[in-house]
C-alpha positions in Angstrom: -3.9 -10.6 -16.1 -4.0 -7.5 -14.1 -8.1 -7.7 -14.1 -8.1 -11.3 -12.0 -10.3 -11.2 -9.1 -7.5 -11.6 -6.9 -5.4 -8.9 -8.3 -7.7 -6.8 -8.6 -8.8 -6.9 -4.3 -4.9 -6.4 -4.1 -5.2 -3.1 -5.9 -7.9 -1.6 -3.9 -6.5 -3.2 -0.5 -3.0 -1.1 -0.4 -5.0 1.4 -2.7 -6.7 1.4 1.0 -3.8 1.7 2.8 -2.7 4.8 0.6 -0.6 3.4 -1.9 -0.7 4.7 -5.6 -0.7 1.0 -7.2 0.0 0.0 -10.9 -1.1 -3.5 -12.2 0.9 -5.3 -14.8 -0.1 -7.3 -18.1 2.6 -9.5 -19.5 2.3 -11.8 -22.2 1.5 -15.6 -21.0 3.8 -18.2 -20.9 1.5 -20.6 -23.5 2.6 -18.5 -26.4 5.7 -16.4 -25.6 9.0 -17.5 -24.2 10.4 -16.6 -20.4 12.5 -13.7 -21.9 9.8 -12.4 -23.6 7.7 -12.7 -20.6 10.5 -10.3 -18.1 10.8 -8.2 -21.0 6.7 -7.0 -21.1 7.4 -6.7 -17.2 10.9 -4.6 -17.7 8.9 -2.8 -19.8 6.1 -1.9 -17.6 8.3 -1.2 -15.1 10.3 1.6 -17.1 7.4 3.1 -18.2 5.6 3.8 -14.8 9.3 4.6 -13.4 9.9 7.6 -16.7 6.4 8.9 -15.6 5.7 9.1 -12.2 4.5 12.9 -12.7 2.2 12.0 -15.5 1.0 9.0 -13.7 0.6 10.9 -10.5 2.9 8.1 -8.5 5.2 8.5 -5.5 9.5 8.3 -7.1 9.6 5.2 -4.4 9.0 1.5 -6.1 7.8 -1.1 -4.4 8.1 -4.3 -7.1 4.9 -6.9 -5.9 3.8 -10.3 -7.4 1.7 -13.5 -6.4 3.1 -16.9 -7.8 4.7 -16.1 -11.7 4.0 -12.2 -10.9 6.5 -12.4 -7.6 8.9 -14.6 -9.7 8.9 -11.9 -12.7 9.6 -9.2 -9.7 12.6 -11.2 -8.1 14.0 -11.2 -11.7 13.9 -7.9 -12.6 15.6 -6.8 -9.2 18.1 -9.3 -9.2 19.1 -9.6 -12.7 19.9 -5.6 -12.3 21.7 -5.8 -9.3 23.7 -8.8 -10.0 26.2 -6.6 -12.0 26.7 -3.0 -11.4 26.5 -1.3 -15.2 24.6 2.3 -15.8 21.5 0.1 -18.0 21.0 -1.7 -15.1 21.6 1.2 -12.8 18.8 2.6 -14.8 16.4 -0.1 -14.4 16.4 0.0 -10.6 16.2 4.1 -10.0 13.1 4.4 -7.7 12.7 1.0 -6.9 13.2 0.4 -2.9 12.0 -3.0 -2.6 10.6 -6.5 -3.2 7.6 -8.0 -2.1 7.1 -11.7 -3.6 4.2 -13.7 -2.4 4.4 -17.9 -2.7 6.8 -17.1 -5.6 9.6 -20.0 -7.6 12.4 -18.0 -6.9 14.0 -21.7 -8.1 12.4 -22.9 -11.4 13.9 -26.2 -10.8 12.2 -27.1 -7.6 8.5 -27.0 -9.4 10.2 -30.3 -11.2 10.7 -32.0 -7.5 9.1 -34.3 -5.3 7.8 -31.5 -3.2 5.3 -30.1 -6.2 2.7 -32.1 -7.5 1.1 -29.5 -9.5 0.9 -30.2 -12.9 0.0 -26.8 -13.3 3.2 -25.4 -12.2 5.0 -27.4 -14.2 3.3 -27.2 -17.3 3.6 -23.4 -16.9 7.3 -24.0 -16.6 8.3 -25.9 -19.0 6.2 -24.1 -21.8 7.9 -20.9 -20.7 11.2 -22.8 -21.1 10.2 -25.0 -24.3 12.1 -27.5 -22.2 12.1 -29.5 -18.6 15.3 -28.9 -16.5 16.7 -32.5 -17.8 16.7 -30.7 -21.2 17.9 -27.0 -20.2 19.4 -27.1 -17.2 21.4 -24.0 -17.6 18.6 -22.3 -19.0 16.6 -22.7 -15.8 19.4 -22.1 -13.8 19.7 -18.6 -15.8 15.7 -17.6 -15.1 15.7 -18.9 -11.4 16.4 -15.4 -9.6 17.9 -17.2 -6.9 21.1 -18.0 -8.6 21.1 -13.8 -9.6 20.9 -12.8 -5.8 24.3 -10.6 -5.2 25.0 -8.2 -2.1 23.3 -5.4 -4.2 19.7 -7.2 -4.4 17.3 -4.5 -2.4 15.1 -5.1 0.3 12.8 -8.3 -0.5 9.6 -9.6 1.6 9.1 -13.4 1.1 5.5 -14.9 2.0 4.6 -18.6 1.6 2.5 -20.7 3.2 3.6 -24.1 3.8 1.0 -26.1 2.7 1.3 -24.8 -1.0 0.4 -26.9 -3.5 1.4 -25.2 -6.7 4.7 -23.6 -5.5 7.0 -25.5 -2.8 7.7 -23.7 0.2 11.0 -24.8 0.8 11.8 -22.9 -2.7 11.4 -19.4 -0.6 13.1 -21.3 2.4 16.1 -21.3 0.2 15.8 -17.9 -1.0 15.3 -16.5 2.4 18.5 -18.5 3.6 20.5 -16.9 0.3 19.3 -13.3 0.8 20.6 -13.2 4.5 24.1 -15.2 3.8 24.2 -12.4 1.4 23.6 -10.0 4.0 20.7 -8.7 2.0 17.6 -7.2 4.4 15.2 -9.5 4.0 11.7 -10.5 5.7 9.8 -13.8 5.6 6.7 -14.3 6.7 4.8 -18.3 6.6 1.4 -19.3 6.8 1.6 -22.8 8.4 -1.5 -24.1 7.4 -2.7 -22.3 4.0 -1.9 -22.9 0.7 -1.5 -21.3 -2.9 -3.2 -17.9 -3.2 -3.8 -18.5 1.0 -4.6 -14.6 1.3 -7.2 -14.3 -0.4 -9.4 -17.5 0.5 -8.9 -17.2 4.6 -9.4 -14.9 7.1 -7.7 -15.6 10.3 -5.5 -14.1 12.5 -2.1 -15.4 10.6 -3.3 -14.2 7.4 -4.3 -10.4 8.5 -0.8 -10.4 10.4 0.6 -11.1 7.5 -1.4 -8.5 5.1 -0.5 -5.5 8.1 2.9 -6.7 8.2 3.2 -6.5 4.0 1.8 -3.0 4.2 4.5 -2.2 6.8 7.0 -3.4 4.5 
């Protein structure tokens, strides 16, 4: 929900910093399928992009999530840039960038060893009606990782590496993809925070990483 606590101190910290900032709703995973889910986020997207003037927003995007928000992000970008066509040509104008905080850029890996987060996985596999033993190829199709092509714009991972919900090496892997890719990419680790890190500590690492997001 774009009114969670968290979101919300997002929205008024690069509000701060001189941003113009737009939150998204989207439909939850409980009730509405993944599909469904990056459609209310296409959606949102389109309409702030066909009316910056009315809005009063800046013609350069910046797509931003935390956790399922960042995943949603990495979708939309990669999915249209993965194949050049005018829709999807469309669907990017404006947008310059991705930032994706402790996001599953691999659906799959919230199934492995590394997670123990029931949570995650319950999230998952009600989104997919399925675990990855039953729909493999449909996770494989919704984890942006496998959609990252020379075309993908800028991205900014974060993760910390003590994340329970999400597991960092998911974003390690990303990271590694983007720059085989030779896509510009920035990655920035807590080593000792965990899910959500940002918003519950205050040290040093963690306002690095906040300036170096705004700098982004």
């Amino acid at each position: 929900s774009r009114n969670q606590p968290n979101i919300v101190s997002w929205c008024r910290f690069l509000a701060g910093r001189g941003f113009n900032v737009a939150s998204i709703d989207y439909r939850f995973a409980y009730t509405q399928k993944m599909n469904e889910i990056i459609d209310d986020f296409s959606s949102a997207v389109r309409y702030i992009r066909e009316n910056t003037g009315k809005l009063r927003l800046g013609r350069n995007l910046v797509l931003m999530g935390l956790s399922a928000g960042g995943h949603l992000a990495l979708c939309h970008a990669a999915f249209n840039t993965l194949k050049p066509s005018p829709a999807c040509a469309a669907e990017m104008e404006q947008i310059k960038g991705v930032v994706a905080y402790y996001a599953p850029s691999d659906l799959k890996a919230l199934f492995s060893q590394d997670d123990k987060s029931f949570f995650a996985r319950f999230g998952a596999g009600t989104a997919m009606r399925a675990t990855p033993r039953f729909d493999e190829e449909g996770y494989e199709k919704y984890s942006p990782i496998n959609s990252f092509s020379k075309q993908m714009v800028p991205v900014m991972m974060v993760h910390a590496r003590q994340d329970e919900v999400v597991p960092y090496s998911s974003s390690v892997e990303a990271v590694r993809k983007l720059k085989d890719l030779g896509v510009y990419c920035r990655f920035l680790v807590h080593k000792t925070g965990g899910h959500g890190f940002e918003v519950k500590l205050h040290d040093y690492r963690t306002t690095m990483i906040l300036e170096e997001t705004v700098r982004f």
